[in-house]
C-alpha positions in Angstrom: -28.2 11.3 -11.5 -28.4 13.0 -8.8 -31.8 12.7 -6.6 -32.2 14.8 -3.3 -35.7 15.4 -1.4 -37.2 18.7 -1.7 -40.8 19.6 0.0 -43.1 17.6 -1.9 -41.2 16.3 -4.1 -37.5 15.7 -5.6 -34.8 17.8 -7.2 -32.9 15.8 -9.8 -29.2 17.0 -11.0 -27.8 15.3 -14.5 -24.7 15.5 -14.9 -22.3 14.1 -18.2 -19.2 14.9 -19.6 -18.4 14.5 -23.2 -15.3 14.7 -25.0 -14.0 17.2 -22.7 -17.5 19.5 -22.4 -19.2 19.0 -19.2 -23.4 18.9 -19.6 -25.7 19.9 -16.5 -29.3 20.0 -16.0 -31.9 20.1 -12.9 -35.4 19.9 -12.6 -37.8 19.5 -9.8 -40.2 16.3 -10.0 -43.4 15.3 -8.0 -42.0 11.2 -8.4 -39.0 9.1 -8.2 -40.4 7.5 -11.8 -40.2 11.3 -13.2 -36.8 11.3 -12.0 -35.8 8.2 -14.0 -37.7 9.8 -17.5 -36.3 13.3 -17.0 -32.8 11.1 -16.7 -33.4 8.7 -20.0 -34.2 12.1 -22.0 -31.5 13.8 -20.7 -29.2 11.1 -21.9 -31.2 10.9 -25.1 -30.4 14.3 -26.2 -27.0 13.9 -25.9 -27.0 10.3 -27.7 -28.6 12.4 -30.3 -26.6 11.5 -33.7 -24.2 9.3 -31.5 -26.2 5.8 -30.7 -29.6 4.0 -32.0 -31.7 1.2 -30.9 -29.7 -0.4 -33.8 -26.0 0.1 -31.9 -24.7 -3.3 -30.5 -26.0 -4.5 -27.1 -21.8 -5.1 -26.3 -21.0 -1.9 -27.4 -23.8 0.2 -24.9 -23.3 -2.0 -22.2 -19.5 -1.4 -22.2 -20.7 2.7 -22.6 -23.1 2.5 -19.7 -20.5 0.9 -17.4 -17.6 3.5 -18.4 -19.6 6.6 -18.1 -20.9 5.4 -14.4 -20.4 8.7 -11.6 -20.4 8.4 -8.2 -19.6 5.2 -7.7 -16.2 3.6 -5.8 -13.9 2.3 -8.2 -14.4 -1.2 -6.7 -18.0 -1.2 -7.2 -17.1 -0.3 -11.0 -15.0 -3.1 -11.1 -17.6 -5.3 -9.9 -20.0 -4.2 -12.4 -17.0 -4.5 -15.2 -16.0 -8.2 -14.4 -20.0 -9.4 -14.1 -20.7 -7.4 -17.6 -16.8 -9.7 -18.9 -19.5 -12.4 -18.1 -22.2 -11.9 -20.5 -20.0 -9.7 -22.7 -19.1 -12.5 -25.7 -22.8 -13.7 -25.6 -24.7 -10.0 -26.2 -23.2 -8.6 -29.7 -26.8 -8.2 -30.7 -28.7 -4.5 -31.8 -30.3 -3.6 -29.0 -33.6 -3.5 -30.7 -33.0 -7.3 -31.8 -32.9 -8.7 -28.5 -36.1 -10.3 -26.9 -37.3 -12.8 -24.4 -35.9 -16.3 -25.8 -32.4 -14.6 -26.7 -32.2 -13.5 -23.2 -33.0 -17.5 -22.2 -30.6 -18.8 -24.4 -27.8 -16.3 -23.5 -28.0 -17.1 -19.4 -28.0 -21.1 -20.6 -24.9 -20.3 -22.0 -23.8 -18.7 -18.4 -25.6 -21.8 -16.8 -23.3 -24.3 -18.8 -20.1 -22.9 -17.6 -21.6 -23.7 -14.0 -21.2 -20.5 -12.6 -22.5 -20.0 -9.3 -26.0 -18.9 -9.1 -25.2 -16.1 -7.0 -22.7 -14.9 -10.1 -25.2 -15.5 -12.5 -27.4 -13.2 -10.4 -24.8 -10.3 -10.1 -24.5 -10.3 -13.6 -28.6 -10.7 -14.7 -28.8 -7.0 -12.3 -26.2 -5.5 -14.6 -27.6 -6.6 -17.2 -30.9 -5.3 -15.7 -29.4 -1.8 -15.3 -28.6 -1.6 -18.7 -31.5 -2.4 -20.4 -33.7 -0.7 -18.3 -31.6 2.9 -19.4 -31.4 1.6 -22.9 -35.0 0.5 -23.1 -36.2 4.8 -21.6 -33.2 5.9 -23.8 -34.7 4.8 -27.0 -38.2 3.6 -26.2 -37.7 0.2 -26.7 -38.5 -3.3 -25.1 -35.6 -5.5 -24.8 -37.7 -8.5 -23.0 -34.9 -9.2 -20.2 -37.7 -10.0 -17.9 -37.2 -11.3 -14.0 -34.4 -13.5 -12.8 -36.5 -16.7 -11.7 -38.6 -16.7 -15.2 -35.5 -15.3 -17.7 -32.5 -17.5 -15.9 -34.5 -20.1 -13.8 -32.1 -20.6 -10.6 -32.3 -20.9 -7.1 -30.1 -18.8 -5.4 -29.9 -19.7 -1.9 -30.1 -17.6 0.8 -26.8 -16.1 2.3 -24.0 -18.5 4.0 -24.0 -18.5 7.3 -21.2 -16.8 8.5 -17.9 -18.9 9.7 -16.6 -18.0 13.5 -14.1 -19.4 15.7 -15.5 -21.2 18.3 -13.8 -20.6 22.0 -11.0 -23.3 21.7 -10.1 -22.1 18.2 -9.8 -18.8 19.6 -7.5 -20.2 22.3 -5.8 -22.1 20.3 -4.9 -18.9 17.8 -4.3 -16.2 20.3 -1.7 -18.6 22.7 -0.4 -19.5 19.4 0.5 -15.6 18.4 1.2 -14.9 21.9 4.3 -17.2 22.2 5.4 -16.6 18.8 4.7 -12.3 18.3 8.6 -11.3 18.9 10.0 -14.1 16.1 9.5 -11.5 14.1 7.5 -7.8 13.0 4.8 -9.8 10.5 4.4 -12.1 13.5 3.7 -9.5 15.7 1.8 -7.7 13.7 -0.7 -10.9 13.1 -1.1 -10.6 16.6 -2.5 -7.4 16.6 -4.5 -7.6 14.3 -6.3 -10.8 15.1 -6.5 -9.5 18.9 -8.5 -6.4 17.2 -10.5 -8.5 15.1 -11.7 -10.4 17.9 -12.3 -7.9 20.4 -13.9 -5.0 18.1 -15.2 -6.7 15.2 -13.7 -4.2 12.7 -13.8 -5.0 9.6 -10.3 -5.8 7.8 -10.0 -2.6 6.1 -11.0 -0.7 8.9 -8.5 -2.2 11.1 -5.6 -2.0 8.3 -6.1 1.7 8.2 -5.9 2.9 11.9 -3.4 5.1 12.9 -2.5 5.4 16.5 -4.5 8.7 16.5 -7.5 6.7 16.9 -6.9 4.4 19.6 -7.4 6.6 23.0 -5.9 3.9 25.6 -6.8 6.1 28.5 -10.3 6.3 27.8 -10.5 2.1 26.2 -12.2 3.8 22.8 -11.4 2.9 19.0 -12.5 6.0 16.7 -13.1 4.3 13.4 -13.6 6.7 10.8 -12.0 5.3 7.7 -10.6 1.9 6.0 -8.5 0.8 3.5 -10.2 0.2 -0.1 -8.8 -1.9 -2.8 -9.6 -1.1 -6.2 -8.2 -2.2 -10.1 -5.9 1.3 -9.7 -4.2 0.1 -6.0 -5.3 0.8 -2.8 -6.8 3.9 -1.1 -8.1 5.2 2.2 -11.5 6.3 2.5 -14.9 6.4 4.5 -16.0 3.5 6.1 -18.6 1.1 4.5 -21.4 3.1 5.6 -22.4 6.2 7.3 -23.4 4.0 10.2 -19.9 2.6 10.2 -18.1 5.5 11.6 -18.7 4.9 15.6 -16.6 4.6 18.4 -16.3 1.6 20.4 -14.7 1.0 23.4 -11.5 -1.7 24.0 -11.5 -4.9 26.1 -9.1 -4.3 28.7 -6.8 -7.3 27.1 -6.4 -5.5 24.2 -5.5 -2.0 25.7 -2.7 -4.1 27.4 -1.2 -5.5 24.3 -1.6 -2.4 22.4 0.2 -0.5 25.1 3.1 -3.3 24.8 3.1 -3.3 21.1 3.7 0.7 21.3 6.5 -0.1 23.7 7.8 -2.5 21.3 8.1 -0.1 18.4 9.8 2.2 19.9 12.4 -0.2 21.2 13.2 -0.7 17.7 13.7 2.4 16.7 10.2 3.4 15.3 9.2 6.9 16.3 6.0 7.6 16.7 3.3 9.9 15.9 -0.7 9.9 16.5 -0.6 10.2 12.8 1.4 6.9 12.3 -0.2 3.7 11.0 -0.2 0.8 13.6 0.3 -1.6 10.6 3.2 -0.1 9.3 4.4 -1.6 5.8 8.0 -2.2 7.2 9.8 -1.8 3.9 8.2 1.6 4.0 7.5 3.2 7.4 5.1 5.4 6.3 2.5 3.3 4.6 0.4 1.1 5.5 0.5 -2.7 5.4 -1.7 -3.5 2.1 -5.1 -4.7 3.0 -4.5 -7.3 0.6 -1.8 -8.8 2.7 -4.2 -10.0 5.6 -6.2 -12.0 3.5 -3.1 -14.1 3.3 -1.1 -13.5 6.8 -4.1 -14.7 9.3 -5.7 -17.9 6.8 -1.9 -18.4 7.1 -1.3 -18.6 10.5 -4.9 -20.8 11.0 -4.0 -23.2 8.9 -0.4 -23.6 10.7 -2.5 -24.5 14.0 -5.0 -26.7 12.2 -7.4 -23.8 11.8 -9.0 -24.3 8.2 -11.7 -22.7 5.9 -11.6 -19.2 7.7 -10.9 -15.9 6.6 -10.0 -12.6 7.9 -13.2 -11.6 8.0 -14.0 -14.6 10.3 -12.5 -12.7 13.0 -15.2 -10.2 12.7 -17.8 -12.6 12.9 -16.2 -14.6 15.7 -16.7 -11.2 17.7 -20.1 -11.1 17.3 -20.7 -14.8 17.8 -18.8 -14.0 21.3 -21.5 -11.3 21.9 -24.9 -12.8 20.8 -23.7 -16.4 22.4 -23.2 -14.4 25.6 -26.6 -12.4 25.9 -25.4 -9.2 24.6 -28.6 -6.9 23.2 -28.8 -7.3 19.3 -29.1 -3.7 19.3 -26.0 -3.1 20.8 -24.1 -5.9 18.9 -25.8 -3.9 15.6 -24.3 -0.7 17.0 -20.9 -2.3 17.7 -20.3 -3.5 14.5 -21.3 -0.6 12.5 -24.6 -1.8 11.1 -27.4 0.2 9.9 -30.4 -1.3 12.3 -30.3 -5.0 14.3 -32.2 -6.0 11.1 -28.9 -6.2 9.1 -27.4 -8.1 12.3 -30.2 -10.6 13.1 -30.0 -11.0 8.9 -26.3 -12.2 9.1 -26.2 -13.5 12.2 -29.7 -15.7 12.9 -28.0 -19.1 12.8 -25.9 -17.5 15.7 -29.1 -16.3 17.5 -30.8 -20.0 16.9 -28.3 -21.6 18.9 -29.1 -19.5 22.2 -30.8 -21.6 24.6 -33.1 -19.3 26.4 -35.9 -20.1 29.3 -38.7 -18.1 28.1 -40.3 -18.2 31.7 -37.4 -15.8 32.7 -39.1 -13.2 30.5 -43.1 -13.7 31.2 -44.8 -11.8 33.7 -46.2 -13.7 36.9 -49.4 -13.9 35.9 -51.0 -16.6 37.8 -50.3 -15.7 41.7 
């Protein structure tokens, strides 16, 4: 379903294709809860003759998540191994199920001692699908809410893991007097001098090409990352709209970018603004796979004693940097691609706690 505003209300476009015939509808509605019935009916007149309230909870669920549109691949594959979950435990008629089968199918989930948060992912599949099948076919399937149907705390969000100053020391002088062993060395370099002066994400950083990197001007344009999906890897937008920003380079890292281009074409690697900076070096004119990072830089921590960090812990070490050092959350927010400093203070509040900050600095003199 597609839902776009128009003057007082929405227009909705429907769109299915079934063995080979494409089927389209729009309407205008005053009410995103229109939206959702015009939706169910739509898909309920072409069910018509094909599926019941009697078909086999398995069976829909495994329908609902291959007929998903406009959705990433990865996200489908999220949705897929959460439904692999809860898949063996469901082969009930959809009109069977009620509120104790739903308690007694997430014990079942509880005994394997998955992780709550898992558990969770899986319960808003599980959501999703009952909630189409229930305005499909006008049934109640009794799935109820997470806390009263699967009874778990889920805790709030880890606090993210950054290198703290000598760990960042320790890793760049460590790349620094190793980078010319060897390309993948050099290469680590790179990218872990980018991840902790930008705060890219991995995928974003993966995918740049020398076109976006303006060393004159100190700027990064990021406007795309590398996605990994159950079909292989592929470049697209970046996480969000807000993602796509350009941020300006630390004057360190325009150095070593400068000598990195030097040292490529020593070697005999021509190159173009189109080229990627990660080259995969058995194949000059792909990419290193994003995949391989998640290995390369844990790999290179744990050879200086650097354990339990990721990648992505560069990205956070970047903002820790910032918010330890006074920079404005908004800009921090802005910097890292963010929607609002609401996502950032989110993420990053046990950052933000550790600030030691004079309040008298910041109230006015009131008394003379």
């Amino acid at each position: 379903m597609n839902l776009t505003k128009h003057k007082d209300g929405y227009r909705v476009f429907c769109e299915k294709t079934i063995n080979g015939t494409r089927h389209r509808k729009t309407v205008f509605v005053k009410n995103k809860r229109e939206a959702k019935l015009f939706e169910a009916e739509f898909i309920a007149n072409l069910n018509k003759g094909k599926a019941s309230p009697t078909m086999r909870l398995d069976l829909y669920g495994q329908n609902y998540i291959n007929n998903l549109d406009g959705l990433e691949q990865r996200t489908i594959d999220s949705y897929q191994c959460a439904f692999n979950r809860i898949k063996p435990y469901i082969k009930y008629k959809l009109n069977e199920v009620n509120a104790d089968i739903w308690v007694s199918i997430y014990n079942k989930l509880k005994r394997k001692e998955l992780a709550p948060r898992t558990i969770k992912h899986t319960f808003r599949i599980m959501k999703m699908i009952c909630d189409r099948a229930e305005n499909v076919y006008g049934i109640k399937m009794g799935h109820g809410k997470f806390k009263t149907t699967v009874r778990l705390k889920v805790e709030d969000i880890d606090d993210p893991k950054a290198l703290d100053l000598d760990q960042q020391q320790l890793l760049i002088n460590y790349l620094t007097d190793h980078k010319e062993e060897n390309e993948i060395m050099y290469q680590t370099f790179i990218f872990c001098l980018i991840g902790i002066y930008t705060g890219m994400r991995t995928g974003e950083i993966g995918a740049l090409t020398w076109k976006d990197i303006d060393l004159f001007n100190k700027t990064i344009d990021i406007n795309k990352a590398i996605s990994k999906s159950s079909t292989g890897e592929f470049i697209k937008e970046p996480k969000t709209k807000h993602s796509i920003r350009k941020i300006t380079i630390h004057d360190i890292a325009v150095k070593e970018l400068r000598k990195y281009k030097e040292h490529l074409e020593s070697i005999g690697i021509v190159h173009h603004l189109s080229s990627w900076i990660f080259i995969n070096h058995s194949d000059p004119k792909s990419h290193t796979p994003v995949t391989v990072w998640s290995k390369r830089v844990p790999k290179v921590m744990k050879d200086v004693g650097i354990r339990g960090f990721s990648a992505h812990s560069l990205r956070h070490t970047h903002a820790s940097n910032l918010l330890m050092n006074n920079c404005p959350v908004v800009q921090v927010a802005n910097r890292l691609g963010h929607k609002d400093a609401t996502v950032t203070l989110k993420v990053y509040a046990s950052f933000i706690e550790q600030l030691g900050v004079d309040f008298n600095e910041y109230m006015p003199k009131i008394h003379a």
